[in-house]
C-alpha positions as CSV (number, residue, x, y, z in Angstrom):
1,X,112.7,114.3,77.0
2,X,108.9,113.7,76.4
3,X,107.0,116.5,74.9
4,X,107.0,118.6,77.5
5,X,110.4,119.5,78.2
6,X,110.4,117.0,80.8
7,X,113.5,114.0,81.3
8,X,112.3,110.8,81.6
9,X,113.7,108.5,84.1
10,X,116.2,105.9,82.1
11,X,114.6,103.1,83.9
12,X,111.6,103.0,82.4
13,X,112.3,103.9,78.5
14,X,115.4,101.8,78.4
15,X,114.1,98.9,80.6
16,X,117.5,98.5,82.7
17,X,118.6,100.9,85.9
18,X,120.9,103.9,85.5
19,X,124.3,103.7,85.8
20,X,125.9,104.9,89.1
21,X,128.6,107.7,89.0
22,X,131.7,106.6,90.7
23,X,132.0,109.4,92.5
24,X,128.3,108.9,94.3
25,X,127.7,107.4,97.4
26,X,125.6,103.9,96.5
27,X,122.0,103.7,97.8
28,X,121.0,101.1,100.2
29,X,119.8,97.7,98.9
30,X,117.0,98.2,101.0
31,X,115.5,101.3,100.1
32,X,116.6,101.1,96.4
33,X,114.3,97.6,96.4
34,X,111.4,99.2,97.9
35,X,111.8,102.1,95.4
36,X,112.0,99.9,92.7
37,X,108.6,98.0,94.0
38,X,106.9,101.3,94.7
39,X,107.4,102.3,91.1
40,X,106.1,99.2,89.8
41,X,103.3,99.5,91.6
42,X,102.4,103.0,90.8
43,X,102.7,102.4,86.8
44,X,99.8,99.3,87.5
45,X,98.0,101.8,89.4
46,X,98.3,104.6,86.5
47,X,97.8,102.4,84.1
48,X,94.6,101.1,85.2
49,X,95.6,97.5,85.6
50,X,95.0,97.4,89.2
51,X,91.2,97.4,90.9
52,X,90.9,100.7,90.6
53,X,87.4,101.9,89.4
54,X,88.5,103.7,86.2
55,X,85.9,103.8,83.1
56,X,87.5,102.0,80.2
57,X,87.7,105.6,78.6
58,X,89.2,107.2,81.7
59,X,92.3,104.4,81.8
60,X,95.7,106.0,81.5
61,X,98.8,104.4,79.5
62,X,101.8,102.9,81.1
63,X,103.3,105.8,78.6
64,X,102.1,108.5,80.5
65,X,104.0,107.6,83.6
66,X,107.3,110.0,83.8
67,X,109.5,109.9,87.0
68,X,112.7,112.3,87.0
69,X,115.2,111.4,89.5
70,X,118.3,113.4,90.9
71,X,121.0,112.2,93.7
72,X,120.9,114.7,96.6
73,X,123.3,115.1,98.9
74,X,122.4,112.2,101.2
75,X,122.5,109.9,97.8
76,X,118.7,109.2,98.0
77,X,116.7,110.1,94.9
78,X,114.0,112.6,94.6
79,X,111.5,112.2,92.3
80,X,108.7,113.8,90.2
81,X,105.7,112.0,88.7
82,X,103.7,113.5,85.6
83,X,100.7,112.2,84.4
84,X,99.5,113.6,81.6
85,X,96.0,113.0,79.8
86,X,97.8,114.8,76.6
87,X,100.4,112.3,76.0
88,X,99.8,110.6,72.5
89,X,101.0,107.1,73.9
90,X,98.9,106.8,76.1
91,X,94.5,106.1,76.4
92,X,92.4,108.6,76.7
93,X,92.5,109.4,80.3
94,X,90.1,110.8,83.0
95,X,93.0,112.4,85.3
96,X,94.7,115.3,83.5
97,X,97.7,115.3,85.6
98,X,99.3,114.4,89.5
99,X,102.5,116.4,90.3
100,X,104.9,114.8,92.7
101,X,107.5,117.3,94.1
102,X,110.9,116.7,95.2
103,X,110.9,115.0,98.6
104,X,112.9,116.3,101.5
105,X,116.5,115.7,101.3
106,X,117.0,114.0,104.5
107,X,114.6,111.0,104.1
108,X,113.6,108.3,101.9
109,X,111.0,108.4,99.8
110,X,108.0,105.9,100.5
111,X,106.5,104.7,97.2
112,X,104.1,102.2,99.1
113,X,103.0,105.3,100.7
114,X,102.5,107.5,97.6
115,X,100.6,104.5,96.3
116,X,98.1,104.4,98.6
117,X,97.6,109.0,98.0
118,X,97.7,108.4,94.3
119,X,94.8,105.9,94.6
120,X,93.1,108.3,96.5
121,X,93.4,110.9,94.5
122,X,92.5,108.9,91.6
123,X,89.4,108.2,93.0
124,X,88.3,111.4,94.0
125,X,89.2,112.6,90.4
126,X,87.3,109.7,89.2
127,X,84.4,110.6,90.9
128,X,84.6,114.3,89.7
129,X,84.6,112.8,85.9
130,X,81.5,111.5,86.5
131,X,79.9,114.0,87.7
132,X,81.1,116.4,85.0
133,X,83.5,118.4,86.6
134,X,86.9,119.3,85.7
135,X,89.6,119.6,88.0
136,X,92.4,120.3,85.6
137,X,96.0,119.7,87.3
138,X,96.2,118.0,90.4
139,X,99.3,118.8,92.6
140,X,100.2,117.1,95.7
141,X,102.6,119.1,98.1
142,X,104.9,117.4,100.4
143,X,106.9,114.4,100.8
144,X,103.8,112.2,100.4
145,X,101.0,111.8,98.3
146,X,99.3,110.5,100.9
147,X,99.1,113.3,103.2
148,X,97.1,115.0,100.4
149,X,94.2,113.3,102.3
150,X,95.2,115.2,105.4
151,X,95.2,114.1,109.0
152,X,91.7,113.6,109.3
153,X,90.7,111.1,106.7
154,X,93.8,108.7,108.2
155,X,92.0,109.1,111.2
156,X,88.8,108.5,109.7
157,X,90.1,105.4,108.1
158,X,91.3,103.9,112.2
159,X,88.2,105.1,113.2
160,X,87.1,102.4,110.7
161,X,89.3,99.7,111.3
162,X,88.1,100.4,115.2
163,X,84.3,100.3,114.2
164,X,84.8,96.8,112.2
165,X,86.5,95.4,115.5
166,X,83.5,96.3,117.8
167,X,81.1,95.7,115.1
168,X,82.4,92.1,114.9
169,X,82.7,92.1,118.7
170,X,79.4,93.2,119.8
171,X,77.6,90.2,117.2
172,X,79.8,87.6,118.5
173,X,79.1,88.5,122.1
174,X,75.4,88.6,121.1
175,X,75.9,85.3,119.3
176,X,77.8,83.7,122.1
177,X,74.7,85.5,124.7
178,X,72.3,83.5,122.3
179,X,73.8,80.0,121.7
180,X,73.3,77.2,124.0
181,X,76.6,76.7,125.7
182,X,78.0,73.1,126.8
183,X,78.5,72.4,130.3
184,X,80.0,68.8,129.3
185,X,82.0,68.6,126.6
186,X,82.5,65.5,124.0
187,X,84.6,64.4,121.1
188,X,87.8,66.7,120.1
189,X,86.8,69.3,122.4
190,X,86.8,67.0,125.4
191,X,90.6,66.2,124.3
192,X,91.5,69.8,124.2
193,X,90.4,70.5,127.5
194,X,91.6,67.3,129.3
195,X,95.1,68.4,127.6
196,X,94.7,71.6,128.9
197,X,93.4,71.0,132.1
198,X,96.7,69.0,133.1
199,X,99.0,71.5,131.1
200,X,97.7,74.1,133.8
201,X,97.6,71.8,136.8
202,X,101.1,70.3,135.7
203,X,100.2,66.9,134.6
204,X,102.4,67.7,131.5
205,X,100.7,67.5,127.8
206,X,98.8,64.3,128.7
207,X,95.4,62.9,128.1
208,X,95.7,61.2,131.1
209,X,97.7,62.4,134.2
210,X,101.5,61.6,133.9
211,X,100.8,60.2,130.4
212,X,102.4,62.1,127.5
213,X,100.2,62.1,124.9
214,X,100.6,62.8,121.2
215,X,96.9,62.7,119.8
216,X,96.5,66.7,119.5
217,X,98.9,69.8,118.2
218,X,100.2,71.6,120.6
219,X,99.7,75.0,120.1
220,X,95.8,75.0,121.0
221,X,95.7,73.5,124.1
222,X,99.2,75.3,125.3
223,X,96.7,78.6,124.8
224,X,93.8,77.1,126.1
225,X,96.1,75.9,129.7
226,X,97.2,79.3,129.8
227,X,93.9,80.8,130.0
228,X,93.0,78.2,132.5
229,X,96.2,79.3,134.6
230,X,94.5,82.9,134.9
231,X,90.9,82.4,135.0
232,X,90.8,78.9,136.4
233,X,88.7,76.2,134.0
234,X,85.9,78.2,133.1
235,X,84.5,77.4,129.7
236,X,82.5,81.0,129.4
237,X,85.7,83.2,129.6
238,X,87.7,80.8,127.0
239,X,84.5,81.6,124.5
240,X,84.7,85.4,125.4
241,X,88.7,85.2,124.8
242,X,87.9,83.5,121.5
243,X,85.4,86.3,120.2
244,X,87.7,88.4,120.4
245,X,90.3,86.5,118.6
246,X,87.6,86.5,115.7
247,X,86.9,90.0,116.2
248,X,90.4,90.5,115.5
249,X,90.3,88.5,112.5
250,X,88.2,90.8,110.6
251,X,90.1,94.0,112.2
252,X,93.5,92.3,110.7
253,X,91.2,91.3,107.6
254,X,90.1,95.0,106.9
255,X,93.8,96.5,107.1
256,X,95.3,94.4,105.1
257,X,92.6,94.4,102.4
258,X,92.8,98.4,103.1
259,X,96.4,98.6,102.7
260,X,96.8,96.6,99.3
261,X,93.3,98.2,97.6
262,X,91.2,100.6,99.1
263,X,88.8,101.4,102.4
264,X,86.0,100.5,100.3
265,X,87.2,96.8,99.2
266,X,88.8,96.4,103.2
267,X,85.1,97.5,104.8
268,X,83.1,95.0,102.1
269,X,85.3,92.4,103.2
270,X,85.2,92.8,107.0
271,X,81.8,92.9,106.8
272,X,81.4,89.4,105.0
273,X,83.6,88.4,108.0
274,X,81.7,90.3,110.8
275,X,78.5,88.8,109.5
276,X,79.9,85.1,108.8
277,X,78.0,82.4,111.2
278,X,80.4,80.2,110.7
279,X,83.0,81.4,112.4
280,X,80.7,82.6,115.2
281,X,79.7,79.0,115.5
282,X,83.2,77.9,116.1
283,X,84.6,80.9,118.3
284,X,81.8,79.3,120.8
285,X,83.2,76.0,120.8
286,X,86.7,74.5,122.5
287,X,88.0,74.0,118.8
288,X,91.4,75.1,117.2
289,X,89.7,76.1,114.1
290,X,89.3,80.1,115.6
291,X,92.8,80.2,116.2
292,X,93.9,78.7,112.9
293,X,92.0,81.3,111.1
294,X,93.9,84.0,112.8
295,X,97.1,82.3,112.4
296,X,96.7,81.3,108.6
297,X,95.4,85.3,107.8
298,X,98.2,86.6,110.2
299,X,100.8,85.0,108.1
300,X,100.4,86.7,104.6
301,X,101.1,90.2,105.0
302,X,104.6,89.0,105.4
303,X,104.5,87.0,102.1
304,X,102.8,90.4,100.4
305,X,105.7,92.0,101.9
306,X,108.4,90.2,100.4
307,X,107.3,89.6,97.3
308,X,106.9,93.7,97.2
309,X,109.8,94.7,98.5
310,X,112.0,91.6,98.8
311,X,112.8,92.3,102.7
312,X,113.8,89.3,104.5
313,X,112.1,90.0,108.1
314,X,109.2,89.6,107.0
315,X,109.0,86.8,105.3
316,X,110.9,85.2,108.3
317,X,107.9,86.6,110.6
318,X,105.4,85.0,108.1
319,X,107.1,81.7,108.4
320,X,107.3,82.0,112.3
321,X,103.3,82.2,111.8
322,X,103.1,79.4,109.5
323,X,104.6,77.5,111.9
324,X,102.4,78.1,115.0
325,X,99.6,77.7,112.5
326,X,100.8,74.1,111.4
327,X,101.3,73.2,115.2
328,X,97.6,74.4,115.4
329,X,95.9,72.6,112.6
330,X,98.4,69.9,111.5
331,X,96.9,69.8,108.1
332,X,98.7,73.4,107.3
333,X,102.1,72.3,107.4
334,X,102.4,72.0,103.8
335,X,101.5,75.0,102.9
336,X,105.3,76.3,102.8
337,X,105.5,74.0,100.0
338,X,102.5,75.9,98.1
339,X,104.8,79.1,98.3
340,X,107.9,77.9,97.8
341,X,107.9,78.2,94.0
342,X,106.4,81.9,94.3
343,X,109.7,82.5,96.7
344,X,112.2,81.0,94.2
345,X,110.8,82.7,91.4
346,X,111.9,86.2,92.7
347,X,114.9,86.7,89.9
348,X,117.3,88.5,93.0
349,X,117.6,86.5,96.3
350,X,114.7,84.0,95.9
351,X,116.8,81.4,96.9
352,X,118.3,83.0,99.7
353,X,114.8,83.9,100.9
354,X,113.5,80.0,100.3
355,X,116.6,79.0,102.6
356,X,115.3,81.6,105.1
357,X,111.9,81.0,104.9
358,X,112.2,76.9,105.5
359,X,114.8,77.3,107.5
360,X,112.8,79.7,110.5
361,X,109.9,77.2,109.5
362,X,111.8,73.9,109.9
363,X,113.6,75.5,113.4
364,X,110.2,75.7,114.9
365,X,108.7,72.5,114.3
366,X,111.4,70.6,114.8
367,X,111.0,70.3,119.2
368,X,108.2,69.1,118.8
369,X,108.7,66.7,115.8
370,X,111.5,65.5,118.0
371,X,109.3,65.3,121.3
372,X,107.5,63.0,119.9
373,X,110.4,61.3,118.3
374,X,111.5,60.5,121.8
375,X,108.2,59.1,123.4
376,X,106.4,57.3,120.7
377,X,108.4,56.6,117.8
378,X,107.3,58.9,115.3
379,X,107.7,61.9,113.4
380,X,104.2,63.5,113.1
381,X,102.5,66.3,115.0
382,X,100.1,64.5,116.0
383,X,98.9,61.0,115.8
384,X,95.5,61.9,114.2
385,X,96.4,62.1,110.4
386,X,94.7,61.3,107.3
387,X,94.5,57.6,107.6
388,X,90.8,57.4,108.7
389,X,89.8,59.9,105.7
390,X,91.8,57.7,103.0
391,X,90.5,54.2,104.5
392,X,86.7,55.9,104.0
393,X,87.5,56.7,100.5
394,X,88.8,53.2,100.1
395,X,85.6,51.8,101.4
396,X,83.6,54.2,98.7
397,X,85.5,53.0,95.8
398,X,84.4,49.4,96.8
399,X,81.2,50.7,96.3
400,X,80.1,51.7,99.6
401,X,77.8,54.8,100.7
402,X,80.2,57.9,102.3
403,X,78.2,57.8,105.6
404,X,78.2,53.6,106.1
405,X,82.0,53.7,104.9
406,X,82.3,56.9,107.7
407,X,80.9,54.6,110.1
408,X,82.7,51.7,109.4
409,X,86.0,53.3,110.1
410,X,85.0,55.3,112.8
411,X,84.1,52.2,114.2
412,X,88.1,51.1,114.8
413,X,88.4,54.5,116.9
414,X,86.5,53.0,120.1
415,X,88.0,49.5,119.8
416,X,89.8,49.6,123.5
417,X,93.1,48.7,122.4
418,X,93.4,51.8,120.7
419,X,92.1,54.1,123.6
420,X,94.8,56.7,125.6
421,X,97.1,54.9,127.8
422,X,96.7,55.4,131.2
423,X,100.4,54.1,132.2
424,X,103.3,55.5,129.7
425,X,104.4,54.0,126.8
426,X,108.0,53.7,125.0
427,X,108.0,54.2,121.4
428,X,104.6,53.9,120.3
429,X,101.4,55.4,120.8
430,X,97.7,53.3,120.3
431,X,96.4,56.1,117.8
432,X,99.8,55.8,115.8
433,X,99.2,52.0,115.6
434,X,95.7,52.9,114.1
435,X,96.9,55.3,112.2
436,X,98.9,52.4,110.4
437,X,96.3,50.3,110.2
438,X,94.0,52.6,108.1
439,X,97.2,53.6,106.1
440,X,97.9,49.7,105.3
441,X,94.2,48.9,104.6
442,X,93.6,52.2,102.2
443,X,96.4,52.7,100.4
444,X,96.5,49.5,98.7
445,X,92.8,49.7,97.1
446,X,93.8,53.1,96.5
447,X,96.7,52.3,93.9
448,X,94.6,49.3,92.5
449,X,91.9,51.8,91.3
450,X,93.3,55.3,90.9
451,X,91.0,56.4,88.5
452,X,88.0,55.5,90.9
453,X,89.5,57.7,93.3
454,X,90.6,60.7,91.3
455,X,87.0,60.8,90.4
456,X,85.7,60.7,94.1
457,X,88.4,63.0,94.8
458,X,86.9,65.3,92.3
459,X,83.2,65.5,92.9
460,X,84.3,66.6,96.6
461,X,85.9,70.0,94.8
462,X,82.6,71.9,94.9
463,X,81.2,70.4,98.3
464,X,84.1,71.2,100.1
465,X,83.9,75.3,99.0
466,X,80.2,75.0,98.3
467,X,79.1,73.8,101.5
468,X,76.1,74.8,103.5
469,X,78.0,74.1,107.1
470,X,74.3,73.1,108.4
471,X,74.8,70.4,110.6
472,X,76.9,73.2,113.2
473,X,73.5,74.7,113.9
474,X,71.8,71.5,114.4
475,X,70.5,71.3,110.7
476,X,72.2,68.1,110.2
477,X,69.7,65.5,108.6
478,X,68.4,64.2,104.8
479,X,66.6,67.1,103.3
480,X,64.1,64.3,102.1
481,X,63.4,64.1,105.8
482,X,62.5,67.5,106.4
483,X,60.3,67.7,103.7
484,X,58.8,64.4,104.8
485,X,57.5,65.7,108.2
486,X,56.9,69.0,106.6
487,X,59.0,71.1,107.9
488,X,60.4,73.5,105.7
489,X,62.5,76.3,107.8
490,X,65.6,73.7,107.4
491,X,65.1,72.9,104.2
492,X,65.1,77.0,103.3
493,X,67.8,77.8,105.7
494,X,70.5,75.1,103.9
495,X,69.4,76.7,100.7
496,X,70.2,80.3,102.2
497,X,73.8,79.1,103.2
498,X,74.5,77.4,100.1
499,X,73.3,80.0,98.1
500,X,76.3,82.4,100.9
501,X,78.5,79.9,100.1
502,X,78.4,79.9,96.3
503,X,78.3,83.9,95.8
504,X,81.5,84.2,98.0
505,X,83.0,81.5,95.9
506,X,82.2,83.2,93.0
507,X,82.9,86.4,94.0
508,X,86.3,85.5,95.4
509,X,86.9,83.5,91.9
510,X,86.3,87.4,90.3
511,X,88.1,89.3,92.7
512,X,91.4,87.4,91.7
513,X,90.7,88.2,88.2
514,X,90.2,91.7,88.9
515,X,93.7,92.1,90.7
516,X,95.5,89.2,88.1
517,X,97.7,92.0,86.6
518,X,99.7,92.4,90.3
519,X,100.2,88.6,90.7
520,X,104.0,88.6,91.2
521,X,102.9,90.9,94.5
522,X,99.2,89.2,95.4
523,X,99.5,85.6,94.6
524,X,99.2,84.9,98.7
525,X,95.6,85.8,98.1
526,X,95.1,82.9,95.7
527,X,97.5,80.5,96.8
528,X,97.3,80.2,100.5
529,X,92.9,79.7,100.5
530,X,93.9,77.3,97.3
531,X,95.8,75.1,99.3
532,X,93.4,74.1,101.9
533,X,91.8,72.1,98.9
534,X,94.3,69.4,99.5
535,X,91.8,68.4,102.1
536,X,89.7,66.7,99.7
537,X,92.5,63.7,98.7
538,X,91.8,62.5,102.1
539,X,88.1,63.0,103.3
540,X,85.4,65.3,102.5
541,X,85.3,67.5,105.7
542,X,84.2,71.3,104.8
543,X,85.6,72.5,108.2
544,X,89.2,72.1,107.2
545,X,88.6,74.4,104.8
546,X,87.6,77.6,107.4
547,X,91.3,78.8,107.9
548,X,91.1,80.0,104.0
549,X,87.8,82.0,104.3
550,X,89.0,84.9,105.4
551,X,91.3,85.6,101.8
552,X,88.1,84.3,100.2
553,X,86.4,87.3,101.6
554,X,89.3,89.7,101.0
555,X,89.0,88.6,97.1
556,X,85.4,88.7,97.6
557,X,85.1,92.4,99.0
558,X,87.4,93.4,95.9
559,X,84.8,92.0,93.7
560,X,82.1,93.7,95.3
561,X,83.4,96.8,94.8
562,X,84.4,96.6,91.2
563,X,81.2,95.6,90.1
564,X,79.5,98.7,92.9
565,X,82.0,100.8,90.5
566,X,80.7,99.1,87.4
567,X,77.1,99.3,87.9
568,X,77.6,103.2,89.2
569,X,79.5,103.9,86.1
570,X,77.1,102.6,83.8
571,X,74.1,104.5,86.0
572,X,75.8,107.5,85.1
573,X,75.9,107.0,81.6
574,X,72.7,106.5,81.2
């Protein structure tokens, strides 16, 4: 008992889970996992660990967190929660104390839940302490903390996530209303429509009519035909379809942000992706990279939710995303390989859920690994891989310039006996046969001078994050030039976007250290945008890069916040 009179739950002064009377009915893995989680989660929250705005005076011991559980007669525990600025063990604290009661006997209880009122509660506590007020004893009726809050502030807080969607709607409509829009389209987004166009008319996936084709992913132009099946092939409605893709991006954006911190970090973040050109740029253009952002943000609550919980549907769904996204933007499909450590480290069932998680993965890329097997011969998603980005490196560690050694390769592309087949082939493909011969012509100076190319490898690092993404808005030439002629609006507005570029960075890069102390639950927030620097081994492309930018925002509204929280704190003070 702690000097209240009050029992302390054996779990967390012994370290080890109570034993079970043989008589009792046992709890379900489930819900005992989730309870176990929930707990966790509200002694980081208590404890001040988490992102929580608490003054360094105002932070509250992991001692000061007491939970008394009983078995009812449905075997589900009820529990009670004491904090208690009085307990010796523990900092000075802020909040004098948050009473739990018993829950209801005939349902669970919903620590994920009481997490998200406790935070609440904490902050409107906070914000009495600095105003010099004194609350005293904070109870909390009911079966969660949550409902503290009422009805009306959850329906404040949709009202929100609904605000941030037409927010983000309304600018990319605008931006969309304002851009110059193509009529004939070129390059990769001439081979998404082409694809497209006979998907719909049923040529098959072909470049050509008739003539399977593996130069693109499939996912991408499989959308794209459907929207051509219902609309017809008109280029305006695809754009409108794909604003409000990114629209939902930074609805899906704020509510996970919201769910794992607060409204405050979820509305900061949104708004860095409401207001991000970028993205608008692309959401006008017949490019995958709109739906790989979705895809790549759409698959992490599920990878939150495992390593929280330990449930295996979700992680299952997350790798059903990953997939889709890899069959999107091909250059994603390691990414399972970037988690796979976090989902073996998980001391019960991490192997189990690896298994799972590969296996759902695997399951959906096979068909069309195998698709392609049977036509041409190969293995890969498509036949566009990295070969052109490693022969360009090879031609810079010979000592030539990135943009003659980028010509010089791309000069291979238009040579006709690598153009699409117009009559099907067996077993190879033209692009695969390039794809070799930048492979055989790279790789060897590569290995001869692997010092040479870790060092161009690294000088990309900061250009590929740090990148002013000019040249999308027609900003594309030598500064030396614009300052030549005098004109100094391009100059300014590449500074002004690599300044955006280098306070996200730097905001996301303090974000993660603000949340470091829930790594075993967050690390998809660090790992997943992390990954997408494996870019840079093969060509210096910022681009590849966008499907991250969304968890950079979610780390950088956390940032933002704190240091709002710091700055306020310190305003009061003085």
């Amino acid at each position: 008992m702690d000097e209240g009179g009050r029992h302390r739950h054996p779990r967390l002064v012994h370290g080890r889970p109570p034993k079970r009377d043989a008589g009792k009915r046992p709890q379900d893995d489930r819900v005992r996992d989730r309870s176990r989680s929930g707990l966790r989660e509200l002694q980081h929250l208590l404890s001040g660990t988490r992102h929580h705005p608490l003054r360094t005076r105002d932070r509250i011991g992991p001692a000061a967190v007491a939970v008394v559980s009983r078995a009812n007669g449905a075997g589900v525990p009820a529990r009670r929660l004491f904090v208690s600025r009085r307990d010796p063990r523990a900092a000075a604290g802020g909040v004098s104390a948050v009473l739990l009661p018993p829950v209801l006997h005939h349902a669970p209880p919903d620590p994920h839940a009481l997490v998200r009122g406790t935070r609440a509660v904490l902050r409107r506590r906070d914000d009495a302490a600095l105003d010099g007020e004194d609350e005293g004893e904070v109870r909390l009726p009911h079966r969660k903390l949550e409902d503290r809050a009422g009805k009306p502030e959850r329906l404040l807080t949709r009202r929100k996530g609904l605000l941030v969607f037409a927010a983000a709607l309304a600018l990319r409509l605008s931006f969309l209303g304002l851009s110059r829009t193509e009529t004939v389209l070129t390059g990769d987004q001439l081979d998404y429509d082409q694809i497209a166009h006979h998907l719909a008319t049923g040529g098959g996936f072909a470049y050509n009519p008739g003539v399977p084709t593996s130069i693109r992913a499939p996912v991408y132009p499989y959308a794209l035909a459907a929207v051509y099946k219902i609309f017809g092939r008109n280029y305006g409605r695809v754009r409108v379809l794909q604003a409000l893709l990114g629209a939902g991006v930074c609805w899906l954006l704020f509510w996970l942000v919201r769910y794992e911190f607060d409204d405050r970090s979820a509305l900061a973040a949104a708004g860095f992706a409401v207001l991000y050109p970028v993205f608008m740029h692309y959401e006008t253009r017949l490019l995958s990279e709109s739906l790989a952002v979705f895809l790549t943000l759409a698959c992490v609550p599920g990878l939150i939710a495992y390593a929280k919980t330990g449930r295996l549907a979700p992680l299952a769904a997350s790798a059903a995303i990953t997939a889709a996204a890899a069959l999107t933007r091909p250059g994603i499909m390691l990414l399972p390989l970037a988690a796979a450590p976090f989902l073996l480290a998980r001391r019960s069932g991490g192997l189990r859920a690896a298994v799972l998680y590969f296996g759902v993965y695997a399951g959906l890329m096979l068909p069309w690994s195998l698709r392609n097997q049977h036509h041409f011969g190969h293995w890969a998603i498509c036949t566009r891989g990295p070969g052109m980005g490693l022969y360009t490196t090879s031609l810079m560690i010979e000592g030539m310039p990135y943009r003659e050694a980028f010509n010089k390769a791309e000069i291979l592309v238009h040579e006709p006996r690598y153009a699409e087949p117009t009559e099907p082939t067996h077993g190879s493909h033209p692009y695969a046969e390039l794809e070799a011969r930048y492979k055989a012509m790279a790789l060897p100076v590569i290995k001869a001078h692997p010092f040479a190319y870790a060092w161009i490898v690294a000088k990309r690092l900061p250009r590929f994050w740090i990148s002013s993404h000019s040249s999308v808005f027609g900003v594309d030439r030598p500064l030396s030039e614009y300052r030549a002629e005098g004109r100094w609006g391009p100059v300014l507005f590449r500074f002004l976007l690599l300044g955006l570029h280098a306070a996200l960075c730097a905001l996301a890069a303090l974000g993660i250290f603000v949340w470091r102390e829930r790594w075993k639950t967050l690390w998809p927030l660090a790992v997943v945008p992390a990954y997408f620097t494996i870019h840079i081994g093969f060509d210096l492309i910022p681009r590849y890069g966008l499907p991250a930018f969304p968890l950079l925002f979610a780390n950088a509204g956390v940032a933002a916040v704190f240091l709002f929280d710091l700055w306020r704190a310190r305003a009061k003070e003085s």
